[in-house]
Residue, then its C-alpha position, 0 to 999 in steps of 0.5 A: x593201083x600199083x603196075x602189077x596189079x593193073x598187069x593181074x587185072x589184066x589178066x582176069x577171068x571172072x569165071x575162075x575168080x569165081x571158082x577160085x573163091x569156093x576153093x578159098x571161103x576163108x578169103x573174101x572174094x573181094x581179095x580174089x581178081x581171078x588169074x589162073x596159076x599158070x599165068x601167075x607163075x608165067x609172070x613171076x617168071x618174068x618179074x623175077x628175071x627183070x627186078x629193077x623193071x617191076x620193082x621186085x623188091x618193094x614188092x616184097x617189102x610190101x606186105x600184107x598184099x592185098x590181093x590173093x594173086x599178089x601173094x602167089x607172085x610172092x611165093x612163085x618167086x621165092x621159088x626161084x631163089x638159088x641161094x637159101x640163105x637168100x630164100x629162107x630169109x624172104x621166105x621168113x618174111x613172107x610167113x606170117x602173111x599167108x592166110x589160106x591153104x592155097x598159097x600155103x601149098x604152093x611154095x616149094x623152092x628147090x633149094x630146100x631138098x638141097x639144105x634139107x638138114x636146116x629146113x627139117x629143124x625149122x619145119x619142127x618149129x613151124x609145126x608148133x605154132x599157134x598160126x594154123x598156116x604155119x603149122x601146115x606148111x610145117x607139115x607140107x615140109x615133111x610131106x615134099x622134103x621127107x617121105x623119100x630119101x629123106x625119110x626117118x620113122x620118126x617124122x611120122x611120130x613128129x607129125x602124129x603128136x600134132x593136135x589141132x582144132x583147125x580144119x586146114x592143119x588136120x587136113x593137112x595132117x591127114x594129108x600126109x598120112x595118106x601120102x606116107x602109106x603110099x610111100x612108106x606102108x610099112x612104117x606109116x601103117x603102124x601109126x594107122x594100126x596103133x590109133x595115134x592120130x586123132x578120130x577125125x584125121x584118122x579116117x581122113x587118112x584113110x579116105x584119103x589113102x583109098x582115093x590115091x592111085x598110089x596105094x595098092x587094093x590090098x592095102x586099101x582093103x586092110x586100111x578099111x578094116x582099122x577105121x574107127x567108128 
């Protein structure tokens, strides 16, 4: 094993392992050691402040990982990236080699709400992929970076155009909507009321809208009357 795998051995917990791989059945549970997150961001921390020490970056160079905690390292230090050209670039590297919804959605550098213009225009690429993963964090783009000040109408309309047969960009998809009527009602209801979403994500939306703390009953109440049956 590499040092930094012995490190993550070292940290495991097997109940969790076993939790987290009913959270993650597209992954095989041998790819899984078991280390809660707040341990793994603890350590990418600490890499990260002291690269020369942990070989950062043979680490990064050294894709595809072979474990599920080794690719969260990878994300959980991109994050502290400050220069985007710097980010982008390791981020672009590493893309291709996500392959599961959990460490799809945890990759949020800060200094992509600082260069929201550049990161909205290859969140648009993103979202036409033929790889599930980068659609969908093509779509989770769109949630963090552009359902607050960043928000135009016309990204619900970018997002409602997508048409998947994966279970993980739907979701995604569905996701977002549920996040925009919390955000933005009176925009993203139009989408709801107009039925341009796909069945399934349709109703997912607005499960998931009714489950949110964030909309209001009113809300939640009409948002029953547009299911589609």
């Amino acid at each position: 094993m590499t040092k930094i795998q012995k490190i993550l051995f070292g940290l495991q917990d097997n109940k969790y392992r076993e939790f987290q791989s009913s959270l993650t059945p597209t992954l095989e549970a041998k790819s899984i050691i078991g280390v809660r997150v707040p341990k793994l961001r603890a350590m990418a921390k600490e890499m990260f402040a002291n690269k020369k020490q942990y070989g950062v970056e043979k680490f990064f160079a050294s894709l595809p990982h072979k474990y599920l905690e080794e690719n969260f390292l990878h994300s959980f230090m991109i994050e502290q990236i400050k220069d985007y050209d710097e980010c982008i670039e390791r981020f672009l590297e590493f893309l291709p080699f996500i392959d599961n919804w959990a460490v799809c959605d945890t990759c949020h550098p800060k200094v992509f709400r600082k260069n929201s213009a550049k990161v909205l225009l290859l969140a648009r690429e993103w979202i036409r992929s033929e790889s599930t993963y980068t659609v969908r964090y093509g779509i989770d783009v769109f949630m963090t970076y552009f359902l607050d000040e960043n928000f135009l109408p016309e990204h619900l309309e970018t997002i409602a155009s997508i048409r998947s047969g994966e279970y993980y960009v739907n979701m995604m998809q569905a996701w977002y909507f549920a996040t925009a009527l919390a955000k933005q009602w009176d925009d993203a209801v139009k989408i709801i009321e107009d039925k341009k979403l796909s069945p399934w994500v349709h109703n997912k939306s607005i499960q998931k809208a009714k489950e949110s703390f964030r909309v209001t009953q009113e809300h939640k109440d009409y948002l029953v009357k547009l299911r589609i049956k």
